[in-house]
N, C-alpha and C positions, 0 to 999 in steps of 0.2 A: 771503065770510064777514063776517058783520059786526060790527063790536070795538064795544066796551063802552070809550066817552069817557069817562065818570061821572068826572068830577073828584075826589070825594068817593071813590070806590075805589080811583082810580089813588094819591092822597096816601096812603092805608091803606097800600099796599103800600111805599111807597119810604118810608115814616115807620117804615115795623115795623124796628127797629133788632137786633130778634133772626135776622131772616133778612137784612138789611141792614147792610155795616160802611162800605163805601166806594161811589161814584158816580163815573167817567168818563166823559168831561171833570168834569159836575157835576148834581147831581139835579135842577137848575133845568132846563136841557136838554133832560134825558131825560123830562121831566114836561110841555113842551112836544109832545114827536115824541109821546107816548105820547095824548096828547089831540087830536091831528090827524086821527085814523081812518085812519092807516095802519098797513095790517100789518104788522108785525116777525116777523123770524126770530132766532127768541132759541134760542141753546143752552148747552147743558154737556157738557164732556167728563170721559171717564170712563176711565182708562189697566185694562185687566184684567190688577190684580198678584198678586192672588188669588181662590179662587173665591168668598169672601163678602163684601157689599159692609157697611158697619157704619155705628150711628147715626150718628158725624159725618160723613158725606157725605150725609146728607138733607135739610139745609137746606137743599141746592142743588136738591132735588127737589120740597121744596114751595113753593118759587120760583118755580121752574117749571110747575108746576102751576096757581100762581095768575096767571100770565102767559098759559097756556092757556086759563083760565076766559074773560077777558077778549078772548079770539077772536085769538089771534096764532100764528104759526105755530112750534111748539116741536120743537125735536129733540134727542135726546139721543145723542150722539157715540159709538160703543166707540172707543177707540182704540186698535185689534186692531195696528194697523203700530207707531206709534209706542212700544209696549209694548215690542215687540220690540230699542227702541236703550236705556228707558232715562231714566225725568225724575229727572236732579240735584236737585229741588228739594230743599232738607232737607238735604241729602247733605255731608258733609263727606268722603266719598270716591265714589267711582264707582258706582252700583247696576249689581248683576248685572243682564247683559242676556235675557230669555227666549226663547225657543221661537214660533215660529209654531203646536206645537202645544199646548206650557202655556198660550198667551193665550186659543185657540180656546174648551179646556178651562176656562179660568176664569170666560168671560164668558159660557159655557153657560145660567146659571139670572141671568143679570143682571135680564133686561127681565121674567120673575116677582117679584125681590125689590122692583124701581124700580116695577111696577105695582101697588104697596100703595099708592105715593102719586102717583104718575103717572099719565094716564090713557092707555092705550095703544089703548085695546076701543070706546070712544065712537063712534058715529058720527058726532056733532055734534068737529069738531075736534080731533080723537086725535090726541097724543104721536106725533113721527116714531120711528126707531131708524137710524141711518149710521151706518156703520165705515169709517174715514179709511185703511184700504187701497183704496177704490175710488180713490179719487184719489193717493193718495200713494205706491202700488206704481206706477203708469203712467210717475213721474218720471225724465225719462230724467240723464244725468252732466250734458248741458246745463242745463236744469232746475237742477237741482241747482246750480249755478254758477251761474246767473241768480238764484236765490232768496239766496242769501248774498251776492251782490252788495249787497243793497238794506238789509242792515245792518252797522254799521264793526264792528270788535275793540273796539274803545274803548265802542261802546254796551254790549256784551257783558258785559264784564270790569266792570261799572256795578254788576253783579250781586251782592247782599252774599255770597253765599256763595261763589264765585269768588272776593271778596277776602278770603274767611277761608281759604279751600285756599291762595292764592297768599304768605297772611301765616305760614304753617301749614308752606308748603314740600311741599305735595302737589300731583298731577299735575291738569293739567286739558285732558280728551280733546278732539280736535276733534270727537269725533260728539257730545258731551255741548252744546258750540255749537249744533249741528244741530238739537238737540228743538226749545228755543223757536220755530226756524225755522219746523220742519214742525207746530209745534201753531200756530202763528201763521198758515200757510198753511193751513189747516183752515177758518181762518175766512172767507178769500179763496174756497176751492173754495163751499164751499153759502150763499156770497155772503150773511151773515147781520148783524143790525142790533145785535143786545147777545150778548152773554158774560158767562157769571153761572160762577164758581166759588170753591174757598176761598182765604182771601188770602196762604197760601201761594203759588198760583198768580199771582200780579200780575202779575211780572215777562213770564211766558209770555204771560199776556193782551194788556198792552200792545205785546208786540212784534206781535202777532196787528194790535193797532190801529193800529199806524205801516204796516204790512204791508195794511192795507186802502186806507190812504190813498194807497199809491201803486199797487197793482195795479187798486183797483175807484174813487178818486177818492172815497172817501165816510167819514163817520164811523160809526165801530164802538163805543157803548155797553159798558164794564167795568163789572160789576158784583160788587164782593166778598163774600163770607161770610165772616160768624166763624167762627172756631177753636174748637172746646172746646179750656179750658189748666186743667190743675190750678195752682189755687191754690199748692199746697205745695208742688209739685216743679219748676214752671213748665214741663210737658212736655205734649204735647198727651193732650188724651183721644182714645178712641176711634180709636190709631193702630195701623193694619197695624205699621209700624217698632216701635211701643213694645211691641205686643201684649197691649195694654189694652181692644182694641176688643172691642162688642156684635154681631155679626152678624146680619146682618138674616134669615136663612137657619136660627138656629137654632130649636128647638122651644117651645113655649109655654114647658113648665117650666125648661128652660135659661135661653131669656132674661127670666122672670123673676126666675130664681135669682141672675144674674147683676148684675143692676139694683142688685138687694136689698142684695149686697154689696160695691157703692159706698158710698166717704164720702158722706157729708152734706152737704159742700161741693159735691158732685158735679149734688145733685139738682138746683134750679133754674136752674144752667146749659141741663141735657141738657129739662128741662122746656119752656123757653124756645127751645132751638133744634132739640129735635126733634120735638115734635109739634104740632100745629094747635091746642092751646089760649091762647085771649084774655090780654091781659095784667089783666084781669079779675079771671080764672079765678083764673090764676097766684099773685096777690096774696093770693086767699083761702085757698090752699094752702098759700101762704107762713105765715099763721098756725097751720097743725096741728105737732104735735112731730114731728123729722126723720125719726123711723120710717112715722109715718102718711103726712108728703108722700113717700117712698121706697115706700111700698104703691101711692098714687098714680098716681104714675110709672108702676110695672111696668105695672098694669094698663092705663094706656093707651098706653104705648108694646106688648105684647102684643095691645090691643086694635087696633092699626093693622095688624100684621102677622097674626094671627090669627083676628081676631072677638073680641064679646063673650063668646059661651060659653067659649070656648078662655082668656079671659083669667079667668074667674071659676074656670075648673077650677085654672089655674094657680096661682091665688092663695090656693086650699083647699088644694090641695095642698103650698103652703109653710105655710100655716099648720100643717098635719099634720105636718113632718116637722121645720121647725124652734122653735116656738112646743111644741108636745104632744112629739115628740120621739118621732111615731112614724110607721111607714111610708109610701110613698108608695102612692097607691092604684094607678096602672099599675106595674110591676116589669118590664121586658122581661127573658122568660125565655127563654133558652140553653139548646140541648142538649148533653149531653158525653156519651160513649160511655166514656171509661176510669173503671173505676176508683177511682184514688189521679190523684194528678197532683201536683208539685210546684210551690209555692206561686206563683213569678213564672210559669212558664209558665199559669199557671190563669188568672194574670189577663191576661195577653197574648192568650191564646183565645179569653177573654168579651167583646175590647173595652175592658177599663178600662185598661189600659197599653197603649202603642203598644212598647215594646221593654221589653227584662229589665233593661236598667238603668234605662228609668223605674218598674217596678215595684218594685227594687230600692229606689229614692229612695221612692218610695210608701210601702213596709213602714216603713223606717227615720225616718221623719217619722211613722210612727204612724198614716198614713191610710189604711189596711187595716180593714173590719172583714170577720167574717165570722160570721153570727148575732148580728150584736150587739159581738160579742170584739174587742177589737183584736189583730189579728197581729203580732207582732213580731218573730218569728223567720225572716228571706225565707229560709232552708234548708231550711225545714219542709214538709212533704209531705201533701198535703190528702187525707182518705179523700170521696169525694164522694157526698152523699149527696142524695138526688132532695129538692126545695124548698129548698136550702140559699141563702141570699140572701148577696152579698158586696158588702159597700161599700167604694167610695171615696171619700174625699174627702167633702164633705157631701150632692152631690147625683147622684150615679153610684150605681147597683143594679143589680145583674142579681140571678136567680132562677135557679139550675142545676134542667135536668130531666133527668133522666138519658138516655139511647136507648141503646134496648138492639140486641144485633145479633139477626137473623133465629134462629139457632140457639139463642138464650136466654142466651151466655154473658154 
C-alpha cells in the first residue's frame, strides 16, 4: 500500500485543532514516523453501551478516516468483551455491568452508522472492524496475573477520578482496575502504532502505552479528541450519561429537529467538531444570525448521515411545522380497531409514550395535542375517529386509521 508522505497534509492533520487536542509523546514525533512511509495501524475503540452511537464520538471517526485517506492501516475496535466489565471513566460510582447479549444487540447497526464517515466498502484501503473478545475471552487466570503484574496500585489510583471516589469515601472495585488493563492490552493484541480517542479516555490510552512498551518494546502514538462541554452547565454534550446526545441512527427529520433545538452556544462547537467543514467555511458561517448558522448545521450534519435530498426534505419540513405552524408532510399513520380508547392508552399504542406514566407527564405538561387541541384531561376517553392526527411534543405525529374487523363491526 502506498502512504501519502506530503508534508503539507500530514501538518493539515495534526494542526486541525478541532479534531486534534493532545499528542503523545509529542506531534514533533508523530510527524516524523508519519513522513517515513511507514505504515501505521491506527485505531479507536468503541465500548457498545447503547445501540446509537451520537455526534460526539465522530471526531474520532473522521480522524480516522483521514488517517485512512493517507494509506495506513485503520481499524475500529467494538469492544464487545470489555463492555461487559464496565469503563469507570466519568464515573463517580460503579457503571452497571451488561450482558454478552445487550452488547451483541447494541453494536448491531454500529459499522452502518460509522460507515457515514468511515470507509469500510473501498477497495483501495477499507476501514478494518475487531471485536477485543477475539483476544481478550482466550485470557486464561494466568494471563490475567501476568497482565496486572506490569502495572503498580500506585500507577492506578494516579487516576483523578479514583481520587475523587477515594476523597468521597466510595468503593473502588478491583474489576474496575481491570478495564484500563484490558483496553491497554487491546492495543498489545493487534500490535498497533497510534490510538486516537476522546480525552476522557487518556488515562486508558496511556496505560495501553506503558503496556506496549513492555510487551511489544515499541512506542504507541496517543492521540486525544475534544470533548463537546456546554458552556453553561460545563457538562459534556452529546453524552449517553447526560442524555443530551444526537444519534446518529436517528431519521432525517428528528435529527434535524433535534440540532434546531440546541442553544446557540451549541453550534460552532458541534460545527467545528463534527463535520468536515474548513475553518474557512466555518468562519463565514460564523457571520450569519444563530438561527441561520443552526439551519446550517442541521443540514449538513443530515447531509452526512442521509444525503442531500434527505437533508433538504428535512429542512422544508421544519420550516412547515415550526416557522408556518403547520403539518408535517409524512404523518406515519397507525391503525386502531377500537372504538373509543382512553386517553394514555391511545398514546402508548401509537408509539408516542413508552408507559402510562409518561403519557401521564405528557397530558399534564400540556404536550398532547389532538387535531390541533391541547388535551388536558389524561382521564378522558378518546371517540377515534379514522384521520384524527395526535401530537406530541413538537415533532411526534401520528395519523389514526381506523381497521375495521372482517364482519364490519
Amino acid at each position: 500500500m502506498r502512504i501519502n508522505t506530503n508534508k503539507t497534509a500530514i501538518r493539515k492533520i495534526l494542526n486541525n485543532s478541532s479534531f486534534i487536542q493532545n499528542i503523545y509523546p509529542s506531534k514533533e514525533e508523530l510527524f516524523k514516523v508519519l513522513i517515513s512511509g511507514k505504515r501505521l495501524v491506527v485505531y479507536h475503540g468503541v465500548d457498545p453501551t447503547a445501540p446509537s452511537l451520537h455526534l460526539g464520538h465522530t471526531t474520532n471517526y473522521f480522524l480516522l478516516e483521514e488517517f485512512r485517506k493517507l494509506g495506513h492501516k485503520v481499524i475500529l475496535l467494538i469492544g464487545d468483551f470489555t463492555a461487559q466489565i464496565g469503563d469507570p471513566t466519568g464515573k463517580d460510582k460503579t457503571r452497571k455491568s451488561l450482558t454478552r447479549k445487550e452488547v451483541l444487540e447494541n453494536c448491531h447497526n454500529y459499522k452502518k452508522q460509522i460507515g457515514k464517515i468511515l470507509d469500510f466498502s473501498t477497495k483501495n484501503n477499507p476501514a478494518l472492524l475487531e471485536f477485543n473478545s477475539k483476544w481478550l475471552s482466550k485470557m486464561t487466570l494466568k494471563d490475567v496475573i501476568d497482565l496486572t503484574s506490569k502495572i503498580t496500585v500506585q500507577r492506578m489510583i494516579e487516576r483523578d477520578m479514583f481520587q475523587k471516589r477515594i476523597k468521597m469515601g466510595r468503593p473502588i472495585w478491583i474489576h474496575e482496575f481491570l478495564y484500563p488493563l484490558l483496553q491497554g492490552y487491546d492495543s498489545v493484541a493487534m500490535n498497533v502504532d497510534i490510538e486516537i480517542g476522546g480525552n476522557d479516555q487518556t488515562f486508558n490510552m496511556l496505560i495501553g502505552r506503558e503496556l506496549m512498551k513492555i510487551y511489544r518494546k515499541k512506542e504507541k502514538f496517543v492521540i486525544t479528541t475534544p470533548l463537546l462541554i456546554d458552556q453553561k452547565t460545563n457538562k459534556k454534550l452529546m453524552s449517553k450519561s447526560e442524555g443530551n446526545f444526537i444519534g446518529l441512527d436517528l431519521s432525517p427529520e428528528e435529527m434535524y429537529g433535534k440540532i434546531m433545538s440546541l442553544s446557540d452556544e451549541t453550534i460552532v462547537p458541534i460545527l467545528e467538531h463534527c463535520t468536515p467543514l474548513s475553518q474557512k467555511e466555518i468562519q463565514e458561517i460564523k457571520k450569519q444570525f444563530p438561527r441561520d448558522q443552526k439551519a446550517r448545521l442541521a443540514k449538513e450534519i443530515v447531509t452526512i448521515y442521509h444525503g442531500k435530498t434527505a437533508a433538504q426534505k428535512a429542512q422544508e419540513n421544519f420550516d412547515r411545522v415550526f416557522r408556518r405552524k403547520e403539518l408535517p408532510s409524512k404523518i406515519k399513520k397507525v391503525s386502531v380497531k377500537e372504538k373509543k380508547m382512553f386517553l394514555l392508552d391511545l398514546l402508548v399504542s401509537t408509539g408516542l409514550a413508552s408507559s402510562k406514566s409518561e403519557a401521564k407527564r405528557l397530558v399534564l405538561q400540556k404536550g398532547v395535542k389532538i387535531n390541533s387541541q391541547v388535551e388536558e384531561d389524561w382521564k378522558k376517553e378518546i371517540e377515534i375517529k379514522k384521520g384524527m392526527i395526535i401530537q406530541v411534543g413538537k415533532r411526534k405525529f401520528v395519523q389514526l386509521r381506523k381497521r375495521f374487523k372482517k364482519n364490519g363491526s
